[in-house]
PQR file with spaces between the fields and no chain letter, atoms N, CA, C, O and H, PARSE charges and radii, in Angstrom:
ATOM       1  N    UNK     1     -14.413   14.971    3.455 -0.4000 1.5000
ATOM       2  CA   UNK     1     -14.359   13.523    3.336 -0.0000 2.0000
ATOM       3  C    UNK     1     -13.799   13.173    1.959  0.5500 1.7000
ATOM       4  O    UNK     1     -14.263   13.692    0.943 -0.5500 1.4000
ATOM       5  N    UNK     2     -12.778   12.271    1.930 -0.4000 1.5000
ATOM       6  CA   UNK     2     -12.414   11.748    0.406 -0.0000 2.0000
ATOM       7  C    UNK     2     -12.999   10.958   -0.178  0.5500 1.7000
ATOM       8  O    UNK     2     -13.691   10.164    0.460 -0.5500 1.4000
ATOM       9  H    UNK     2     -12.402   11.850    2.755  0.4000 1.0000
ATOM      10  N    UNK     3     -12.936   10.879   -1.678 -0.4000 1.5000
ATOM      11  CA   UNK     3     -14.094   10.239   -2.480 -0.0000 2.0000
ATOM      12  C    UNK     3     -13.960    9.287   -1.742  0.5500 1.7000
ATOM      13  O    UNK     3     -14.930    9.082   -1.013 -0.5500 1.4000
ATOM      14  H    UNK     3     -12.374   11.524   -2.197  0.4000 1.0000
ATOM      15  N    UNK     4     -13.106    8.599   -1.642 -0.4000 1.5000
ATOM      16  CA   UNK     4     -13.078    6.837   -1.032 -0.0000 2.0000
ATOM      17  C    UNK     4     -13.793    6.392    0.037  0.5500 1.7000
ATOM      18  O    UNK     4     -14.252    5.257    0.168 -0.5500 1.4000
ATOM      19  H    UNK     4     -12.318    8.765   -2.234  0.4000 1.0000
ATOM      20  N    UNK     5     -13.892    7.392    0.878 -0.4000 1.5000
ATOM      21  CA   UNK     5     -14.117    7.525    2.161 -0.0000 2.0000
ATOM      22  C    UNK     5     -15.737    7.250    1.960  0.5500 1.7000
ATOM      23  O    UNK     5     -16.375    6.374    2.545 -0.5500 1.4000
ATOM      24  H    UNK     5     -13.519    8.314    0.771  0.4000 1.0000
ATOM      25  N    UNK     6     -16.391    8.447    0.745 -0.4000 1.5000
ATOM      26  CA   UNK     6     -17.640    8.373    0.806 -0.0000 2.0000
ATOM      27  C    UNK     6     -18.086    7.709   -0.014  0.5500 1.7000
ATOM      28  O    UNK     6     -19.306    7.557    0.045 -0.5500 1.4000
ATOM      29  H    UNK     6     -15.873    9.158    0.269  0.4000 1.0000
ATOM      30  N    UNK     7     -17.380    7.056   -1.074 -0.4000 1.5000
ATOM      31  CA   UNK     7     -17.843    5.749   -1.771 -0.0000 2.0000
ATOM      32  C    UNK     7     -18.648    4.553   -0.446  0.5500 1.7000
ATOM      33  O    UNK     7     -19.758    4.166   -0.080 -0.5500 1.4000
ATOM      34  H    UNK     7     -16.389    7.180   -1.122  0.4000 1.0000
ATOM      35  N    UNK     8     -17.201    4.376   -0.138 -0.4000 1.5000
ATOM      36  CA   UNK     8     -17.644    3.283    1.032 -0.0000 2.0000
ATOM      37  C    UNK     8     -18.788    3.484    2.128  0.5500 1.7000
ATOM      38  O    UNK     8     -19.515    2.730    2.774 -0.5500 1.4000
ATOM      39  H    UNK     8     -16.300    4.690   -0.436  0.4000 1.0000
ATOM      40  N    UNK     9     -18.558    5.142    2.004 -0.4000 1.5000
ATOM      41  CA   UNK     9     -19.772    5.638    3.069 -0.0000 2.0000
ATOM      42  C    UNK     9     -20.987    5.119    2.592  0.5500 1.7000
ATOM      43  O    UNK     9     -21.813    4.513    3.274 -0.5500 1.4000
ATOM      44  H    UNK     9     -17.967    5.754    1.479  0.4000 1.0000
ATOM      45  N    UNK    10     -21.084    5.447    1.087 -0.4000 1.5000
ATOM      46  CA   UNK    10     -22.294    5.270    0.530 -0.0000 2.0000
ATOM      47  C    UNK    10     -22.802    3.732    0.529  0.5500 1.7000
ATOM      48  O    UNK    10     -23.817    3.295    1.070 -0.5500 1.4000
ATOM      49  H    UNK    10     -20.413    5.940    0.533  0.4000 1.0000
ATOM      50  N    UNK    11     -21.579    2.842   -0.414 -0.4000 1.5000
ATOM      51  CA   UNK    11     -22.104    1.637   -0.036 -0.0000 2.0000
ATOM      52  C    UNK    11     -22.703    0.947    0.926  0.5500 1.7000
ATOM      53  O    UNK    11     -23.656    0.177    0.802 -0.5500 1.4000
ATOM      54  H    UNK    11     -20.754    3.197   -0.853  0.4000 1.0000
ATOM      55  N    UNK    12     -21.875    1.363    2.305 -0.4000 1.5000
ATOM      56  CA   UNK    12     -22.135    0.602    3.534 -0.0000 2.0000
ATOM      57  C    UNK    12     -23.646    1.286    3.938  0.5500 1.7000
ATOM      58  O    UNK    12     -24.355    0.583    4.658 -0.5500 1.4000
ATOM      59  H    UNK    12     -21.101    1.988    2.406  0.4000 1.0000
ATOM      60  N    UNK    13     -24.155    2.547    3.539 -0.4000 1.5000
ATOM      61  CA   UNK    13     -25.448    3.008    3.843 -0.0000 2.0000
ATOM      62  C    UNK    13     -26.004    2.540    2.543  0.5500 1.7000
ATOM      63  O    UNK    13     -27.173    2.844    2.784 -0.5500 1.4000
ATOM      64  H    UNK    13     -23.579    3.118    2.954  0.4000 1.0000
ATOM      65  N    UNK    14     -26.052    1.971    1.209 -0.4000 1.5000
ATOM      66  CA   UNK    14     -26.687    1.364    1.013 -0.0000 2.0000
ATOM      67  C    UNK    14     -27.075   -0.162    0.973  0.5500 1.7000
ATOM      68  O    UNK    14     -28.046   -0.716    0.456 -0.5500 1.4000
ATOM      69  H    UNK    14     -25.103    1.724    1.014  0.4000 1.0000
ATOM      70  N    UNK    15     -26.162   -0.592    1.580 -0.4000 1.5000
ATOM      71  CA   UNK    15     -26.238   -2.240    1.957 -0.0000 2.0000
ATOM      72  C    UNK    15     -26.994   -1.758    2.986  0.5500 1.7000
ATOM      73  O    UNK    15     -28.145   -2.125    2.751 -0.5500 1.4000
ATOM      74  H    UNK    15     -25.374   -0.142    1.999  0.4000 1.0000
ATOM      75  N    UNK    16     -26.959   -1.043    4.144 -0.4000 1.5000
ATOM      76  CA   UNK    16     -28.176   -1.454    5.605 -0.0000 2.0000
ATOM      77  C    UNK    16     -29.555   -0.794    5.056  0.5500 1.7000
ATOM      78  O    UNK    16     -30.621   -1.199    5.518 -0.5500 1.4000
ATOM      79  H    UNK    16     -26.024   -0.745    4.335  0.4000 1.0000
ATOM      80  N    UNK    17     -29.529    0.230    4.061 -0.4000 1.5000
ATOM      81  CA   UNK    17     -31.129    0.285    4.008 -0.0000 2.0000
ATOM      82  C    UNK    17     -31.329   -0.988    2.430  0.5500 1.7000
ATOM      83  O    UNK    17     -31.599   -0.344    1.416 -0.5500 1.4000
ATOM      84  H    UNK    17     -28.663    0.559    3.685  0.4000 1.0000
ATOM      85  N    UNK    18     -31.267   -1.963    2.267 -0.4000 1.5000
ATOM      86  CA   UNK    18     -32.029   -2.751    1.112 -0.0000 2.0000
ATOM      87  C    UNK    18     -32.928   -3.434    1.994  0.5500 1.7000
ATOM      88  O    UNK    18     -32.895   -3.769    3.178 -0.5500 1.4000
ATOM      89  H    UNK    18     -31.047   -2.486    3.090  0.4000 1.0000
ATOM      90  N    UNK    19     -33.932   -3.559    0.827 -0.4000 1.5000
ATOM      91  CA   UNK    19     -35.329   -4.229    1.523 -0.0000 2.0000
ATOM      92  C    UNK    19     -34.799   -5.143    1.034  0.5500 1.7000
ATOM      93  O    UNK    19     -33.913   -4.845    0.232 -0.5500 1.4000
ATOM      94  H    UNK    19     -33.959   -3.286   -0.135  0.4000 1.0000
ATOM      95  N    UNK    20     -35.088   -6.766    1.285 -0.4000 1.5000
ATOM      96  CA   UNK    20     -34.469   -8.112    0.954 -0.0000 2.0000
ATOM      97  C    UNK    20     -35.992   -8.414    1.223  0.5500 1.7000
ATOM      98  O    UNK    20     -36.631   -8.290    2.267 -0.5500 1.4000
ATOM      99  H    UNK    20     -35.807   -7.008    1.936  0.4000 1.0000
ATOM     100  N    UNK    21     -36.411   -8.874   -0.101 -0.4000 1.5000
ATOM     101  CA   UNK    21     -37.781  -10.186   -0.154 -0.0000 2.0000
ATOM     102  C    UNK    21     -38.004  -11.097    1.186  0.5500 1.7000
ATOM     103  O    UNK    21     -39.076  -11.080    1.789 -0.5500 1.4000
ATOM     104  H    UNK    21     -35.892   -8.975   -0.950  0.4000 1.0000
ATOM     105  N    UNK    22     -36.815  -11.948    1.622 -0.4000 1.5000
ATOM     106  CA   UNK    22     -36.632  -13.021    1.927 -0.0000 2.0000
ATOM     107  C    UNK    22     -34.894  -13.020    2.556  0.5500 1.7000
ATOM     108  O    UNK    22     -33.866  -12.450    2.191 -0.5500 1.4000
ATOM     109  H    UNK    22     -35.944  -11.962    1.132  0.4000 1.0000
ATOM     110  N    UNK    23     -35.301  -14.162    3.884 -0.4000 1.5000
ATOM     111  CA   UNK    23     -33.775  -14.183    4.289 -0.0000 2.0000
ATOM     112  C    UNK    23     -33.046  -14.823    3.273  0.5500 1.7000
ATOM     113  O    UNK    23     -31.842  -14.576    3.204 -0.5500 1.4000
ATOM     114  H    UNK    23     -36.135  -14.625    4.181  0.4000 1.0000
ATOM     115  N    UNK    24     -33.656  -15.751    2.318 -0.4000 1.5000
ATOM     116  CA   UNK    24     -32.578  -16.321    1.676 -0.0000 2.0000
ATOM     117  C    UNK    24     -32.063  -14.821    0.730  0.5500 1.7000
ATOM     118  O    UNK    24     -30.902  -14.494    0.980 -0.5500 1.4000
ATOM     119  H    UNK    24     -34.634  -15.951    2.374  0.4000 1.0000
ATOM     120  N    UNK    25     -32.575  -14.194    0.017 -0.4000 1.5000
ATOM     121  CA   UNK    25     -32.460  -13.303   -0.850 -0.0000 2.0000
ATOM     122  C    UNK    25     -31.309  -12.621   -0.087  0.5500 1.7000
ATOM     123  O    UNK    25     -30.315  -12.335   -0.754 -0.5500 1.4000
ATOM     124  H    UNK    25     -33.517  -14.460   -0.186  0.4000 1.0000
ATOM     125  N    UNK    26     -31.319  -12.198    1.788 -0.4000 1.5000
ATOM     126  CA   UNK    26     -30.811  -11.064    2.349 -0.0000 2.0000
ATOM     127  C    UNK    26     -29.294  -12.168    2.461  0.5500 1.7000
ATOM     128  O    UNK    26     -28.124  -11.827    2.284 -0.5500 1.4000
ATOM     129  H    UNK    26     -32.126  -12.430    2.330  0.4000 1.0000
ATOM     130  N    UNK    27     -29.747  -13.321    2.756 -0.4000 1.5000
ATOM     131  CA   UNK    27     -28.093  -14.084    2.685 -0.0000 2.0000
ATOM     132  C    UNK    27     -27.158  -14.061    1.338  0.5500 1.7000
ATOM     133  O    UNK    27     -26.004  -13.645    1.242 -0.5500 1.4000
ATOM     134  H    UNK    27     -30.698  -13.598    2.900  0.4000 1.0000
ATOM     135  N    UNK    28     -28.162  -14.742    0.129 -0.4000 1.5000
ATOM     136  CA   UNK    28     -27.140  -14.193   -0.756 -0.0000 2.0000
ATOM     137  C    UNK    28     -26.465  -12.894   -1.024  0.5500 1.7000
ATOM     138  O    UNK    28     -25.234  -12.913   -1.063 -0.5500 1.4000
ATOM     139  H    UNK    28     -29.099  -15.080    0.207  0.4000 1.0000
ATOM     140  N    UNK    29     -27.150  -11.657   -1.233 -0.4000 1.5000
ATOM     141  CA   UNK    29     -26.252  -10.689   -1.336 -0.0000 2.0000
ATOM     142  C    UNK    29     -24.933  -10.357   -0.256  0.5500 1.7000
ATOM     143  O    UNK    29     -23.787   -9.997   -0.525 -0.5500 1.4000
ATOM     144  H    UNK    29     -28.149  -11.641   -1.201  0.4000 1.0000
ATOM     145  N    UNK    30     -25.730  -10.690    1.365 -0.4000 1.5000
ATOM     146  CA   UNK    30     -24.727  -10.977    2.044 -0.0000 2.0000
ATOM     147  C    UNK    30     -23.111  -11.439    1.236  0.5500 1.7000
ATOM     148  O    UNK    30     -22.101  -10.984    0.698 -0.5500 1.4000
ATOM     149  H    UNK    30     -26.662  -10.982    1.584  0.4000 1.0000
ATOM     150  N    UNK    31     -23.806  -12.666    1.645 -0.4000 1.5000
ATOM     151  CA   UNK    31     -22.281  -13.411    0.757 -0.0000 2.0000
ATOM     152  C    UNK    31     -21.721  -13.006   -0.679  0.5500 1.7000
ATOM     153  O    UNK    31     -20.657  -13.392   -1.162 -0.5500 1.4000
ATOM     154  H    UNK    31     -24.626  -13.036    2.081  0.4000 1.0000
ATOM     155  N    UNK    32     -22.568  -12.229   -1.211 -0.4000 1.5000
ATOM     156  CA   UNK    32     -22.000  -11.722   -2.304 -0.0000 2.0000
ATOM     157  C    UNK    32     -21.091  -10.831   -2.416  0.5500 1.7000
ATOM     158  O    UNK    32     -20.221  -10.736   -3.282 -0.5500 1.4000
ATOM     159  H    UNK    32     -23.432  -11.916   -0.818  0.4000 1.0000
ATOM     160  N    UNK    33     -21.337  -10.062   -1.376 -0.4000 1.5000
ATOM     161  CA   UNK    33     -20.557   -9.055   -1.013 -0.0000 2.0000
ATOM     162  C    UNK    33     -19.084   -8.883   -0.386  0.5500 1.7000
ATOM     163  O    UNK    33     -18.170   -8.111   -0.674 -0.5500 1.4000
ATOM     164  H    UNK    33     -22.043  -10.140   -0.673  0.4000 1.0000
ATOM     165  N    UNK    34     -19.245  -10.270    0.936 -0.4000 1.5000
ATOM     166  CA   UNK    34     -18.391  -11.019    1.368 -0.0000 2.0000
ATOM     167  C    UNK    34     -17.589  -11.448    0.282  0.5500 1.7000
ATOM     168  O    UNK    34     -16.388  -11.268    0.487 -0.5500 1.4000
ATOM     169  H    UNK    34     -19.987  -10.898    1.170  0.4000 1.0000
ATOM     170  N    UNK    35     -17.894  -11.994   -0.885 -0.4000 1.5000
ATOM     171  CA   UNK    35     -17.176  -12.746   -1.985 -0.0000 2.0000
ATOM     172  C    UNK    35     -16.273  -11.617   -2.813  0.5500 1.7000
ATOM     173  O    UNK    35     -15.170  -11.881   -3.292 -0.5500 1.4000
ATOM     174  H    UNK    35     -18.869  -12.140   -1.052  0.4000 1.0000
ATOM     175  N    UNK    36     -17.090   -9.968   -2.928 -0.4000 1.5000
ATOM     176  CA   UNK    36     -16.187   -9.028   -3.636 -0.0000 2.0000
ATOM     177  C    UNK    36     -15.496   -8.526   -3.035  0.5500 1.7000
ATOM     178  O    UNK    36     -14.713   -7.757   -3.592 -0.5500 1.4000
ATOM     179  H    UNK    36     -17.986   -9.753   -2.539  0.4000 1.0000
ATOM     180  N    UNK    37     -15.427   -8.738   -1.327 -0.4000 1.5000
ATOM     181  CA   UNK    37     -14.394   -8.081   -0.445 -0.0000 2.0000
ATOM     182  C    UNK    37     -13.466   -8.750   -0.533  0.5500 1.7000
ATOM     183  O    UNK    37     -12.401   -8.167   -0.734 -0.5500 1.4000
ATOM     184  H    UNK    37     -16.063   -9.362   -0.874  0.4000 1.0000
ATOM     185  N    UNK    38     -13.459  -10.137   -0.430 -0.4000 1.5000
ATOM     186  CA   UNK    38     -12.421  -11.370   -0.440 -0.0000 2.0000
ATOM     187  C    UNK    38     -11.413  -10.908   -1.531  0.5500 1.7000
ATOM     188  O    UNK    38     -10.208  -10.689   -1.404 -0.5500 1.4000
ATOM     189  H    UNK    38     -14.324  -10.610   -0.267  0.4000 1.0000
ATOM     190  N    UNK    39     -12.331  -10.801   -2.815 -0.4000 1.5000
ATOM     191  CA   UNK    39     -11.137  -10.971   -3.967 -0.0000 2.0000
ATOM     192  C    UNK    39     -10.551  -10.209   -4.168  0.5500 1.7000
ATOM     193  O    UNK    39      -9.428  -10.275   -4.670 -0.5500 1.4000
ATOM     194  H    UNK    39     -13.309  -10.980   -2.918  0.4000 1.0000
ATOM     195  N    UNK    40     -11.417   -8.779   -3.675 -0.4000 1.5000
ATOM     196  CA   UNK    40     -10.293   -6.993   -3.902 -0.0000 2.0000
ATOM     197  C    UNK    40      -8.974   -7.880   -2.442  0.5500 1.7000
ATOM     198  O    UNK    40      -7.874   -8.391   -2.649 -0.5500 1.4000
ATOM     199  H    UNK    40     -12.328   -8.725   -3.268  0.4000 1.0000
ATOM     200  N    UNK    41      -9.568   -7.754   -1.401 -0.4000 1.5000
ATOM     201  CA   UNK    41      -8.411   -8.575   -1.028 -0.0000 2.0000
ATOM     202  C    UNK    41      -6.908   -8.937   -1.519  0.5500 1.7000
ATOM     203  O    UNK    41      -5.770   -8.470   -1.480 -0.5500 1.4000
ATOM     204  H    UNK    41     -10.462   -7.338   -1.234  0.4000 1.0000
ATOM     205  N    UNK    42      -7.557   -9.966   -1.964 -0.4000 1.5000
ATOM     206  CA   UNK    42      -7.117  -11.504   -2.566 -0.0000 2.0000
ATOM     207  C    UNK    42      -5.903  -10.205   -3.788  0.5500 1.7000
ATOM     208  O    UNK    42      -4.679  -10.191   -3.653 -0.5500 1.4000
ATOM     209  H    UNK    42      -8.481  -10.346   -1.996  0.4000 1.0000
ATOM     210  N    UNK    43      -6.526   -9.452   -4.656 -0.4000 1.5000
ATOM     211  CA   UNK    43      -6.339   -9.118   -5.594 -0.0000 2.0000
ATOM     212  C    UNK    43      -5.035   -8.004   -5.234  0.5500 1.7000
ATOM     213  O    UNK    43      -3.975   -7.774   -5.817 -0.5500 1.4000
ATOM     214  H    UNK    43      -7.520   -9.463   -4.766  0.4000 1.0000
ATOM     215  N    UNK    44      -5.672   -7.436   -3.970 -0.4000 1.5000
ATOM     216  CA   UNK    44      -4.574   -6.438   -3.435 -0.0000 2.0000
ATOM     217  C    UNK    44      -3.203   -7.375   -2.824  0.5500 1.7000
ATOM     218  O    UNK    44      -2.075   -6.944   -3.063 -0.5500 1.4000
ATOM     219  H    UNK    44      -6.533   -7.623   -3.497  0.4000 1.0000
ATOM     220  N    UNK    45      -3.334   -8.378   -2.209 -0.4000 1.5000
ATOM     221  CA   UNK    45      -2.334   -9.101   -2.073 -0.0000 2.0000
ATOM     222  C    UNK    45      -1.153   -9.712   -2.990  0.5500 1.7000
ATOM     223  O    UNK    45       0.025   -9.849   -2.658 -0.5500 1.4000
ATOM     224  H    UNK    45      -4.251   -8.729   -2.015  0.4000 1.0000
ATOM     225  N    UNK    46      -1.750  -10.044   -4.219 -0.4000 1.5000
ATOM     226  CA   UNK    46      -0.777  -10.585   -5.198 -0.0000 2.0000
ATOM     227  C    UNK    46      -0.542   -9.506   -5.732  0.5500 1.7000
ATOM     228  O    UNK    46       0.444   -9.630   -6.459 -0.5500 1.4000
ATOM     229  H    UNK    46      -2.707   -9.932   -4.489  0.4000 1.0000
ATOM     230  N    UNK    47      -1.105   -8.101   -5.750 -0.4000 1.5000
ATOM     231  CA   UNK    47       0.011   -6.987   -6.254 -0.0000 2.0000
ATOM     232  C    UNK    47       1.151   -6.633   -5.399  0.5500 1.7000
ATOM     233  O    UNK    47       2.178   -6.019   -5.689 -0.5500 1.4000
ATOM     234  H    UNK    47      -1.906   -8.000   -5.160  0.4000 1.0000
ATOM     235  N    UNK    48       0.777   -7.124   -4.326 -0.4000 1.5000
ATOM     236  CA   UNK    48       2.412   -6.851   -3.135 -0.0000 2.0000
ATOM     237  C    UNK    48       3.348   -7.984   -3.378  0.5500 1.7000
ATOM     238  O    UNK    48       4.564   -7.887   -3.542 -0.5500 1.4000
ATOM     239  H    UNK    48      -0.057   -7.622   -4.090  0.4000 1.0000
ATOM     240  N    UNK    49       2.438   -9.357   -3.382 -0.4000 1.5000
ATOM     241  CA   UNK    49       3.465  -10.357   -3.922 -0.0000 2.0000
ATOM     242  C    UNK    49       4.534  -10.133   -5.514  0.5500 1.7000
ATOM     243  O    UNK    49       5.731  -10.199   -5.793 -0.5500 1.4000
ATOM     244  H    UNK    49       1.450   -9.435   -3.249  0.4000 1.0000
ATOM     245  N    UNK    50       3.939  -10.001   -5.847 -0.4000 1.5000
ATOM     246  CA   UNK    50       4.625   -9.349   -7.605 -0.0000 2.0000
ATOM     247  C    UNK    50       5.229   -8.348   -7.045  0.5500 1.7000
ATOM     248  O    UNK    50       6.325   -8.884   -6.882 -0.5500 1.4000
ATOM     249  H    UNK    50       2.966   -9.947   -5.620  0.4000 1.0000
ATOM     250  N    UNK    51       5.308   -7.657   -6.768 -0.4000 1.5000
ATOM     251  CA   UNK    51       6.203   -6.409   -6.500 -0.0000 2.0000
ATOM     252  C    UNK    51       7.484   -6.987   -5.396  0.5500 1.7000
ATOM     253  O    UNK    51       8.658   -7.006   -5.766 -0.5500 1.4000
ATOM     254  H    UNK    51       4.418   -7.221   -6.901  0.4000 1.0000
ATOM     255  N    UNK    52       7.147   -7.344   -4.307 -0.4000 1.5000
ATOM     256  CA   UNK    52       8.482   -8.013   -3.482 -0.0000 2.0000
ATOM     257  C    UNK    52       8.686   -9.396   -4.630  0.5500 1.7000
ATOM     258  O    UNK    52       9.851   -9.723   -4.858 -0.5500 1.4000
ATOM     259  H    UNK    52       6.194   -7.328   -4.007  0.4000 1.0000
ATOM     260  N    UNK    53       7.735  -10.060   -5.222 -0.4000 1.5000
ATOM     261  CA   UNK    53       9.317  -10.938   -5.918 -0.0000 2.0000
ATOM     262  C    UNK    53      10.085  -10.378   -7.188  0.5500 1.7000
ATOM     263  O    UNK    53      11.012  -11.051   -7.640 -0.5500 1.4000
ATOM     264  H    UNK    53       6.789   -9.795   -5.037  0.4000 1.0000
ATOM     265  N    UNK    54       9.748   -9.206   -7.765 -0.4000 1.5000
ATOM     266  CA   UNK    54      10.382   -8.232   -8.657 -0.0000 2.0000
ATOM     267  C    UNK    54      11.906   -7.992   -7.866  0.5500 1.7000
ATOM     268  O    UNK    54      13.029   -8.371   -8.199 -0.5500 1.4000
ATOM     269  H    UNK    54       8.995   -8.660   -7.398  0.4000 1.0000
ATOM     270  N    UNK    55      11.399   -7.130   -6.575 -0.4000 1.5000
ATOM     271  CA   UNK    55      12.659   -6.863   -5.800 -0.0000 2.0000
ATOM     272  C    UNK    55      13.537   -7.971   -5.418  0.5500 1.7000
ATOM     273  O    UNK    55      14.700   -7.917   -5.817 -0.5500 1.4000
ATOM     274  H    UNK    55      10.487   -6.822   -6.305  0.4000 1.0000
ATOM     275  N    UNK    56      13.294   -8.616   -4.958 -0.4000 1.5000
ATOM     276  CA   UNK    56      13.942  -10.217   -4.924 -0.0000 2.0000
ATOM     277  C    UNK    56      14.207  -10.409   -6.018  0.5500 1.7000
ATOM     278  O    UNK    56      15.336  -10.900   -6.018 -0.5500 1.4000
ATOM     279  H    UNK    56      12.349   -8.660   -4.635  0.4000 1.0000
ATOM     280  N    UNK    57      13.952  -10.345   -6.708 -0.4000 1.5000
ATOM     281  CA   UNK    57      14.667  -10.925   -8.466 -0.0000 2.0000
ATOM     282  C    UNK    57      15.838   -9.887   -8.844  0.5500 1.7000
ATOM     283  O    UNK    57      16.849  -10.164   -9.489 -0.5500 1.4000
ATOM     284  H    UNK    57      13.035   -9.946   -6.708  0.4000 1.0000
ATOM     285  N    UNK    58      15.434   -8.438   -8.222 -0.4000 1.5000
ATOM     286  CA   UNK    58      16.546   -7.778   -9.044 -0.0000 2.0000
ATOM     287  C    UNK    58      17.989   -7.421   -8.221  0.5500 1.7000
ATOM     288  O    UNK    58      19.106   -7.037   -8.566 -0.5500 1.4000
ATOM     289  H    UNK    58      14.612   -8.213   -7.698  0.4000 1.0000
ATOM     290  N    UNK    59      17.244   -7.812   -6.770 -0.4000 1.5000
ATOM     291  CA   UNK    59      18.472   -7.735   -5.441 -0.0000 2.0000
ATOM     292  C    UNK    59      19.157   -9.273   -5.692  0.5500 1.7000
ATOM     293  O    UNK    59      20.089   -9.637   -4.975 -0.5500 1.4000
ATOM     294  H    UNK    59      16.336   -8.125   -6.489  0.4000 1.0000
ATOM     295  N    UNK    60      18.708   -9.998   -6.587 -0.4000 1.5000
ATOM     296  CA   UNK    60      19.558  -11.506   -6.482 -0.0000 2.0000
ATOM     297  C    UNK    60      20.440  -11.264   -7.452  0.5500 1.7000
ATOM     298  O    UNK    60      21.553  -11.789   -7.460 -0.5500 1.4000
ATOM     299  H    UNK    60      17.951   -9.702   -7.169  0.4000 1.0000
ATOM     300  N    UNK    61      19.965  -10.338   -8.478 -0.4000 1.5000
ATOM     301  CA   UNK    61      20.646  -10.441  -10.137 -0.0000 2.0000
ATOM     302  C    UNK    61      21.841   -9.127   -9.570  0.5500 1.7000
ATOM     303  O    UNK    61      22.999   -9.366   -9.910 -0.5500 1.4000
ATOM     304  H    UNK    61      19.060   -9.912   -8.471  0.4000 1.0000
ATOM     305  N    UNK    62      21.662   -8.001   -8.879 -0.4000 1.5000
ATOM     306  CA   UNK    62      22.432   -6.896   -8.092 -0.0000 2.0000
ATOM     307  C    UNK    62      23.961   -7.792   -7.536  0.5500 1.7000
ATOM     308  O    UNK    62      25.121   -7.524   -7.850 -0.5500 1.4000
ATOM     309  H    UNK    62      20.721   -7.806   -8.603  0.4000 1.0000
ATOM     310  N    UNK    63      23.334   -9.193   -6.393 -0.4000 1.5000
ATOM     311  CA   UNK    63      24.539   -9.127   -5.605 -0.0000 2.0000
ATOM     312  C    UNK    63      24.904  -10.505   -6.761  0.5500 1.7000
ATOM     313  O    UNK    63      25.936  -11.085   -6.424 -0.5500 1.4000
ATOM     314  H    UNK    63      22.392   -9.410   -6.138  0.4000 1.0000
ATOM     315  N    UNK    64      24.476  -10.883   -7.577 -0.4000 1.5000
ATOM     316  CA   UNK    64      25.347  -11.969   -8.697 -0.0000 2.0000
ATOM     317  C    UNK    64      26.382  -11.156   -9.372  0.5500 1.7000
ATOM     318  O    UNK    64      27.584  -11.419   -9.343 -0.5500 1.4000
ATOM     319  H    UNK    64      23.638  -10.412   -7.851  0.4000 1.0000
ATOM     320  N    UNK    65      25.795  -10.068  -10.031 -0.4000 1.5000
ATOM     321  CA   UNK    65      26.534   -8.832  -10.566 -0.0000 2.0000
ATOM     322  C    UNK    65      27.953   -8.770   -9.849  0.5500 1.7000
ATOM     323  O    UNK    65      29.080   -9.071  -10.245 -0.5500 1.4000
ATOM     324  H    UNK    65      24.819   -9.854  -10.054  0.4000 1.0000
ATOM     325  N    UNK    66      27.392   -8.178   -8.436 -0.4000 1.5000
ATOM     326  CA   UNK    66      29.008   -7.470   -7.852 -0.0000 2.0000
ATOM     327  C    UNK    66      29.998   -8.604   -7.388  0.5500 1.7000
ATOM     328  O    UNK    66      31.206   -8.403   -7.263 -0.5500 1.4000
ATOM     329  H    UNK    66      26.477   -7.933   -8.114  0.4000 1.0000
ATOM     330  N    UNK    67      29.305   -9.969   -7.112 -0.4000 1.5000
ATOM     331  CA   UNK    67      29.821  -10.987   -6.772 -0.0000 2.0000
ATOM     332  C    UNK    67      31.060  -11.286   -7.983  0.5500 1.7000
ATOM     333  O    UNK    67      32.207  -11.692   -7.801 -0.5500 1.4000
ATOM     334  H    UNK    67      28.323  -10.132   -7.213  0.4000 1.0000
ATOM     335  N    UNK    68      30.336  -10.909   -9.319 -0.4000 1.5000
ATOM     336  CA   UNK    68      31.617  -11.417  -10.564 -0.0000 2.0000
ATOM     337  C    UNK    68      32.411   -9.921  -10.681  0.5500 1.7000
ATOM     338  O    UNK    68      33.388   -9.901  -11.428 -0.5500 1.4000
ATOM     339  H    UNK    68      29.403  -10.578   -9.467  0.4000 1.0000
ATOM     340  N    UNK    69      32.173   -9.117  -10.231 -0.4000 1.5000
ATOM     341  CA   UNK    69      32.822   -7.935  -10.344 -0.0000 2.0000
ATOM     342  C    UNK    69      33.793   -7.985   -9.191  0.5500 1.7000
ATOM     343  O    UNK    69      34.690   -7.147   -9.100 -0.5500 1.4000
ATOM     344  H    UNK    69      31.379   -9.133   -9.623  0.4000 1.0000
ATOM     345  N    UNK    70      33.691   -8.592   -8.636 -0.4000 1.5000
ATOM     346  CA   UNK    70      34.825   -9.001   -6.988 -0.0000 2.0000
ATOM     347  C    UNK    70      35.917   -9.808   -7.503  0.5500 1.7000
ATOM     348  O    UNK    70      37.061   -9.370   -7.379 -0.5500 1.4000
ATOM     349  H    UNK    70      32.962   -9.273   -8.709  0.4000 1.0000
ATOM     350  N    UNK    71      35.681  -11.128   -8.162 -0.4000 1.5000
ATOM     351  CA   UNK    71      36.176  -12.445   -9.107 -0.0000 2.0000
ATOM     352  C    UNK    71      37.270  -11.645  -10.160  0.5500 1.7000
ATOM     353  O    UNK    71      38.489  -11.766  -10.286 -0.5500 1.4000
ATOM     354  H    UNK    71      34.752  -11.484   -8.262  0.4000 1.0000
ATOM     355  N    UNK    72      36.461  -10.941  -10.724 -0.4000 1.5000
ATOM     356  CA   UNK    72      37.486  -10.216  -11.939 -0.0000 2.0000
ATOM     357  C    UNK    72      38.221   -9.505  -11.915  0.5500 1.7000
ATOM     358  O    UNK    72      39.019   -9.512  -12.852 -0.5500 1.4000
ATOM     359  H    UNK    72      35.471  -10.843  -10.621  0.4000 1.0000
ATOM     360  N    UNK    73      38.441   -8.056  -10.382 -0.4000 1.5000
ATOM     361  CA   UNK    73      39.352   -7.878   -9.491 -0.0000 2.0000
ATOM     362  C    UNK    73      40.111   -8.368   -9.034  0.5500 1.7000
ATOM     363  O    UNK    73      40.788   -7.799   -8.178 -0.5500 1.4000
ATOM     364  H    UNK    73      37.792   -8.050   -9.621  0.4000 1.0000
């Protein structure tokens, strides 16, 4: 099993055995958790965004390039 694999293993077996006081207590962490999945998310997404508008920036500046290199021919 890879670390990752059993990180998550571990977490997800220790989120179902916590004793929770109280449902309110067992809802917040709930949602707390919900809230750190969201943002790794959230967080993994705008590293793909930054990276495709990098490429887009450098495929626009590429065909401006050969475009004046056509002109000056």
């Amino acid at each position: 099993m890879s670390q990752v694999n059993e990180v998550s293993f571990y977490n997800q077996t220790k989120m179902l055995n916590c004793n929770f006081k109280s449902s309110k207590e067992k809802k917040s962490f709930y949602q707390n958790k919900k809230l750190e999945m969201l943002n790794y998310i959230k967080d993994s997404l705008e590293r793909k965004i930054a990276s495709i508008t990098a490429s887009i920036e450098v495929l626009e500046s590429q065909i401006k390039r050969d475009k004046e290199v056509e002109v000056t021919n």
